[in-house]
Structures are given as C-alpha cells and as structure tokens.
VORORO-252681 format. One line per field, with one value per residue (C-alpha): residue in one letter; chain; y, z, x. Coordinates in steps of 0.5 Angstrom, whole numbers, always signed. Each point is the difference from the previous one (the first is absolute). Layout:
N
code = (A | ...)
unit = (A | ...)
yy = (Y | ...)
zz = (Z | ...)
xx = (X | ...)
***
This chain:
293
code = (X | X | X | X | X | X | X | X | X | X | X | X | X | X | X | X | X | X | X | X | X | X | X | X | X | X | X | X | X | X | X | X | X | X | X | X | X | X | X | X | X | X | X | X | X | X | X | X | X | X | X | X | X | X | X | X | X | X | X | X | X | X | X | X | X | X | X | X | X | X | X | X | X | X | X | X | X | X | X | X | X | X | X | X | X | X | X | X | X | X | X | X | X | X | X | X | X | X | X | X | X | X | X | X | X | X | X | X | X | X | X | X | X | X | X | X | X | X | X | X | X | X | X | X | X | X | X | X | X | X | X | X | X | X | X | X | X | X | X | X | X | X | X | X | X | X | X | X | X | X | X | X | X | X | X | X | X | X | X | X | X | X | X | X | X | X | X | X | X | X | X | X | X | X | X | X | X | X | X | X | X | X | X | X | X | X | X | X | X | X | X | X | X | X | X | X | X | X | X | X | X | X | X | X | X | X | X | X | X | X | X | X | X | X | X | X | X | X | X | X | X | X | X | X | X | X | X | X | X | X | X | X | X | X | X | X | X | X | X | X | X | X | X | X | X | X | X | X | X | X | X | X | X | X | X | X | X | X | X | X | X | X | X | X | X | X | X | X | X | X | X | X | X | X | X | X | X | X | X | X | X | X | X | X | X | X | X | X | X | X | X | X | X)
unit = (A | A | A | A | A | A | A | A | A | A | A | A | A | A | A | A | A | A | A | A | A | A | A | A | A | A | A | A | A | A | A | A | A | A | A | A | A | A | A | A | A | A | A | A | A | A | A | A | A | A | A | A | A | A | A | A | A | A | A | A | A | A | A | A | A | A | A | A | A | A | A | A | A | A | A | A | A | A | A | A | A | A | A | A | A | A | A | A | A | A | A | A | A | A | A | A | A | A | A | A | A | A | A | A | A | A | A | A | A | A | A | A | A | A | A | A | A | A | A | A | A | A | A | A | A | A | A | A | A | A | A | A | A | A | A | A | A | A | A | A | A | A | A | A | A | A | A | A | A | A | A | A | A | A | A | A | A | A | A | A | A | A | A | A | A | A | A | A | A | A | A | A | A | A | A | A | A | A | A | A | A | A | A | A | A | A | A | A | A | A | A | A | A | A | A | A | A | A | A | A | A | A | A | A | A | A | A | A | A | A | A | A | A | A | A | A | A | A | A | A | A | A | A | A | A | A | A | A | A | A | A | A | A | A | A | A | A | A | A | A | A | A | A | A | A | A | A | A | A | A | A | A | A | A | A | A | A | A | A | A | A | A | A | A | A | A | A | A | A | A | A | A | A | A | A | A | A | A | A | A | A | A | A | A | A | A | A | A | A | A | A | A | A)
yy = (+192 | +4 | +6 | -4 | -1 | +5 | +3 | -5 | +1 | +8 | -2 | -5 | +6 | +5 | -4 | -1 | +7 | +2 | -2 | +4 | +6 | -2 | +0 | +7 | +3 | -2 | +3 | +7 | +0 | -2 | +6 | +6 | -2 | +0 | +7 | +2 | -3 | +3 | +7 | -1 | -2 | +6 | +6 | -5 | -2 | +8 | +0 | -6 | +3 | +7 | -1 | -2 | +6 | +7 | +6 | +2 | -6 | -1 | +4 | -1 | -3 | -5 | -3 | -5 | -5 | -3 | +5 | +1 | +1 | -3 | +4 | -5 | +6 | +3 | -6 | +1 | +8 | -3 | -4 | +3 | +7 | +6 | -3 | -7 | -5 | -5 | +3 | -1 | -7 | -1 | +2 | -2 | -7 | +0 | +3 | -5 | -6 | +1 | +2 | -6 | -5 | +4 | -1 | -7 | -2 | +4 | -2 | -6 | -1 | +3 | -3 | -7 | +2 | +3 | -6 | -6 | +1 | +0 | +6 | +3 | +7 | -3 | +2 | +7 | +2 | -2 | +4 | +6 | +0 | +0 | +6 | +3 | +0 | +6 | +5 | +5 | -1 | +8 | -1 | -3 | +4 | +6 | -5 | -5 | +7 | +2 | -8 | +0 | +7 | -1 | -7 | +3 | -3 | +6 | +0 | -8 | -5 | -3 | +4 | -2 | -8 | -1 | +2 | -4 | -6 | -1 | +0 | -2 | -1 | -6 | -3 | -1 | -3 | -6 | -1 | -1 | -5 | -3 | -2 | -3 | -6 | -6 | +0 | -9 | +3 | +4 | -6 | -4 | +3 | +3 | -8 | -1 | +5 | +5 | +7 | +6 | +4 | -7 | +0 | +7 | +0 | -8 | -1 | +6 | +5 | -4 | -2 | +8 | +2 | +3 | +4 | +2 | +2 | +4 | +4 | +1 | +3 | +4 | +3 | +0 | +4 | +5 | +2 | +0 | +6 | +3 | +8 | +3 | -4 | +3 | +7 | +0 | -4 | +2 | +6 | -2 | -1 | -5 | -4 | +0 | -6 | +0 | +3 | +6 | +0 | +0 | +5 | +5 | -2 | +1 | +8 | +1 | -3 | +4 | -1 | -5 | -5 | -5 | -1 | +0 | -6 | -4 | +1 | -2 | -6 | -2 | +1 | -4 | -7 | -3 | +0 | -2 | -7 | -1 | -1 | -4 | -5 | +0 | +0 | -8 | +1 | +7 | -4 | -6 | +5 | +4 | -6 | -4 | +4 | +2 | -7 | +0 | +5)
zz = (+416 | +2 | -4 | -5 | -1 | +0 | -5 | -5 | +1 | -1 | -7 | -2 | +2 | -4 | -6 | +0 | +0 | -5 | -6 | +2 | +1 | -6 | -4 | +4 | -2 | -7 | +1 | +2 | -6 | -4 | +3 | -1 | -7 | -2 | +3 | -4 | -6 | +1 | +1 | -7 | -4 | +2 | -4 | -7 | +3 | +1 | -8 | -3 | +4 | -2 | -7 | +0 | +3 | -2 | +3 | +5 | +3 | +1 | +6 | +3 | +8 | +2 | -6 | -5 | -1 | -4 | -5 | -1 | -7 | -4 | -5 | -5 | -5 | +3 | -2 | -7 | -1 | +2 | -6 | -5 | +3 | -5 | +3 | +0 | +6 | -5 | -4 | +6 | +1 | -6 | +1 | +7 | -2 | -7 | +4 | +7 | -4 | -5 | +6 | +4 | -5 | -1 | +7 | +1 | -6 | +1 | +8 | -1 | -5 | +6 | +5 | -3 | -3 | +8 | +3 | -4 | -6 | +3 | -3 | +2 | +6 | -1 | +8 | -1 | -6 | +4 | +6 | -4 | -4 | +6 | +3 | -6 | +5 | +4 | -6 | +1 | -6 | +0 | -1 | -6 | -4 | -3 | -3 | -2 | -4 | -2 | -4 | -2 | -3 | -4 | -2 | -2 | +5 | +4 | +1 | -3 | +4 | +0 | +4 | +6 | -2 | -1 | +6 | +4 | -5 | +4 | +8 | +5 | +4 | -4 | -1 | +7 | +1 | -5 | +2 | +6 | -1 | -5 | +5 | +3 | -5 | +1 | -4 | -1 | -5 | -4 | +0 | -2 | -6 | -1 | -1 | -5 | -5 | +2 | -1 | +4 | -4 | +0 | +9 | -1 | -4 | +2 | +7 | +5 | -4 | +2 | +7 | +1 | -1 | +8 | -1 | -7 | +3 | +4 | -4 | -4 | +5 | +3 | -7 | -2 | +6 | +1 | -9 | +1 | +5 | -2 | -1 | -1 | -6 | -4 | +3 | -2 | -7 | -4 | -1 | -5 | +4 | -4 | +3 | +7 | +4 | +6 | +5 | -4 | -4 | +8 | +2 | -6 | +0 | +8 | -1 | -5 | +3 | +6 | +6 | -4 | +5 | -3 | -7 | +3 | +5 | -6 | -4 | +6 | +1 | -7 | +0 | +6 | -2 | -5 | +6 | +4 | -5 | -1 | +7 | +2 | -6 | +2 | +8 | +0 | -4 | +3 | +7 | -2 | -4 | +5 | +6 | -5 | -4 | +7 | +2 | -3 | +0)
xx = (+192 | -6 | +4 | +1 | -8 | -1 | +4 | -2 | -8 | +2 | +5 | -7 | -4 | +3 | +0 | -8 | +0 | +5 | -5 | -5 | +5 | +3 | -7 | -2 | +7 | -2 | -8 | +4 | +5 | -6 | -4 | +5 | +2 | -7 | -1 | +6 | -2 | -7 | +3 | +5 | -7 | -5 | +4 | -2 | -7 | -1 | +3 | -5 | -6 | +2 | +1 | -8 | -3 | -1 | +5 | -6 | +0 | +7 | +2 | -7 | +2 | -1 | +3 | -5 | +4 | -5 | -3 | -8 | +1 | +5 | +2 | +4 | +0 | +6 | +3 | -2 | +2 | +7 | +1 | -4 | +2 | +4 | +5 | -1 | +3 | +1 | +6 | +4 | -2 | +3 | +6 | +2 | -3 | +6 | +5 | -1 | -1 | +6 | +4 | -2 | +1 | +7 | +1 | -1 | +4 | +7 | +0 | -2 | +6 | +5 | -3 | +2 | +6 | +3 | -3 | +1 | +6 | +6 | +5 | +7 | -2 | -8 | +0 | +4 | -5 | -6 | +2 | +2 | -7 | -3 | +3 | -3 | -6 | +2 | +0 | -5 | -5 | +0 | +7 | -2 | -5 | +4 | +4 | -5 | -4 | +7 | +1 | -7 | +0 | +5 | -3 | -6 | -4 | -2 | -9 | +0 | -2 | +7 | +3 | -3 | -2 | +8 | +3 | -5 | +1 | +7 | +0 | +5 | -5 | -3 | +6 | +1 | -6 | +1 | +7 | -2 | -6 | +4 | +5 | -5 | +0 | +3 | +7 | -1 | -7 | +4 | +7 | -5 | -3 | +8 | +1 | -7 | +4 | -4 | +3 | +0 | -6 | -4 | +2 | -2 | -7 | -2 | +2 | +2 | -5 | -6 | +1 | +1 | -7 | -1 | +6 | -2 | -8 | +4 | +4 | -6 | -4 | +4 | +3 | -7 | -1 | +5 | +0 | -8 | +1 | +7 | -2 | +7 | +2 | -6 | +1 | +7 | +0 | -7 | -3 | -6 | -7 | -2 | +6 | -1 | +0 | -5 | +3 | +2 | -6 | -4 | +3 | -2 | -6 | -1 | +2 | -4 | -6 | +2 | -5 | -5 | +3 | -5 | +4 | +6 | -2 | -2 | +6 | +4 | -4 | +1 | +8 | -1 | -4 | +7 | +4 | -5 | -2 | +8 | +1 | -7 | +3 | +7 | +0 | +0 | +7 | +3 | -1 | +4 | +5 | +1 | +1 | +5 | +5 | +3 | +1 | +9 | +4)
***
C-alpha cells in the first residue's frame, strides 16, 4: 500500500512538473530558431545597410551597420543611371504578372477537372501528368529553343511567359485542395441547374483563395527570380528581366559595391511585399491542400 502512494504522489508530481518542462521545451525551441532566423537575416541587413553607404565605408571593420551618413543617391543613380534599373522592372512585372495570372487559370481549370468531373482513366491520366514531374527542366530547353525558333518567339517575352502559363505543379496543388471540398456542396448546386463552368467560376473557385494565394506567391517568386530562362531565350538588353538585368549591371559596376547593393535591395522589395500580404493566405494554403489525397 504504501508503494502504491507513493507511485501515485511521483505520478502527481511529474504531471505538476510537466507544464513547466513543456513551457521550458517551448522557450528552448523558440530561442534556437531565433538564433537561426537572426543568422538567415544578417546577409540582407548587410545589403540594405551597404546599399546607403560609400565604397570606403563598406569594409570598415567593425561593420556599421547603421550608416553615419545615408546616401539616398545611390538609389537615384540606379534608376536614372545610363543603364537605368527601371526598364528591367518593367519587364519582370509584364512577364511575372502575365504568367502568374496564366498560371493560376489553367491549374485551376485542371485541378478542378482531376478532382471533381468524373471521367474514363482521370486517375491514369492525373498520375501520368505527374510523373512529367521528374523531366529535368534542362532537358527541356533545346527543345523548347527549337519549337520556339521556328515559331518566331525567340528574343520575345512569349518564350519565356508561356511555358510557365502551364505547370504540373499548380495543377497539383488545386487538385488537392479541390479535393478537399465537400462532394454535397457541389450535388447541391448539380440539383439547382448549376452546370459545371458556374460550380467551377461561382462555387469551388472562391473558397479556394488559400490554395490560390499560394500559388501566386510561389509562381510570383520563382518567375520573379528565373535567370536561366532570360539567358538562354533573349538577347536584347532592353529586354532583360531583373536577375539577367542585375547581374550585367553588378559586372559593369565591377567593385562599386555600393550600387550593386541598391540594385539587389530593389529586386528584392516585390518579393518581399508579395509574401508580407499573402503570408496570411500561404499559411492556410500550404496546411490545407494536403489534408486528401
């Protein structure tokens, strides 16, 4: 008996205990992925901080991170320069935004399709469409300069905005949070005289804005930052997207770092206002379309 007690006072005891180890786990876990964000986010602080100063202060040791003097000018000779930043804005925001749009048009179309409509070898199709996943992209690309030099696209803003209008990825992703919808929403609609395109456009389309959002975001991002594409498929400057544009213009700046830290902080604020307003969304997208398989 008195074993007994004892046990169950030890069993009271470790379950005081066990909120406050849980809180301490919490506090420990919390305290290393700060350490490690705070790692992650030195190198940009290094750029914004850089990208207002002059090349003598740049590798002055301690590192200022904060300038003494903050010279907006550097900014100013970015965009109005000889070789002004603006012009590769432009174009990244065409080619992105059209892309994007594209994007989210066919796969949500697809996903819909693969997940709702019920069609002779939908499974067989879907899984074949997928395994398309583990092509190479580079195997792609002489037969993709081949197609699109014989269709006159070659040093056009097509070449690289319509491959990326069609992704097996996207397709994926709305499958799967179509899937999710619950098959009596749409049987009910089916029963009012709603057809297919009116469940697609009226029904299913709106309650997918998380898996949208998300798609956005990462299509924005990767198109936003594609740099083999432009290489390969453009040859006028006046053409260049941001990273192609970025990387002639940090050679022919050559060691004024200066100007090449403002023109790499600029590239990276679309990104970084396209995530702070989608984060909401992306979280949501990200934790629901693997909820059925």
């Amino acid at each position: 008996m008195h074993t007994i007690n004892e046990a169950a006072t030890s069993r009271r005891a470790s379950a005081r205990r066990s909120p406050g180890l849980r809180a301490a786990g919490k506090a420990i876990v919390t305290v290393v992925l700060a350490a490690f964000a705070v790692l992650m986010i030195l190198p940009f602080l290094w750029m914004l901080s850089t990208s207002f100063k002059i090349n003598a202060e740049v590798f002055r040791y301690p590192i200022e991170w904060i300038p003494q003097n903050w010279h907006w000018e550097n900014y100013r000779k970015v965009w109005t320069g000889p070789n002004a930043f603006s012009i590769y804005y432009l174009n990244s925001i065409k080619i992105t935004g059209i892309t994007v749009a594209g994007n989210l048009l066919t796969s949500a179309m697809a996903g819909f399709a693969f997940a709702k409509l019920r069609f002779k070898g939908r499974e067989a199709l879907f899984l074949l469409y997928l395994s398309t996943m583990m092509i190479p992209s580079q195997v792609l690309l002489l037969p993709r300069f081949i197609l699109f030099d014989h269709m006159r696209l070659i040093n056009t803003h097509w070449s690289l905005i319509l491959p990326g209008m069609f992704t097996v990825f996207g397709t994926f992703l709305l499958r799967q949070f179509f899937s999710t919808l619950p098959g009596e929403l749409l049987e009910a609609a089916r029963v009012d005289g709603a057809g297919f395109w009116r469940m697609f456009w009226q029904i299913a389309l709106p309650l997918t804005k998380p898996a949208l959002v998300t798609l956005m975001i990462i299509t924005f991002n990767w198109h936003w930052n594609e740099y083999e594409g432009p290489l390969i498929f453009l040859r006028d400057r006046h053409l260049f997207t941001i990273p192609l544009g970025l990387t002639t213009y940090v050679e022919e700046m050559g060691t004024n770092y200066v100007l090449s830290m403002a023109a790499s902080v600029s590239s990276f604020i679309p990104l970084l206002i396209v995530v702070i307003v989608g984060q909401r969304w992306f979280v949501e997208g990200i934790a629901n379309t693997g909820l059925k398989g």
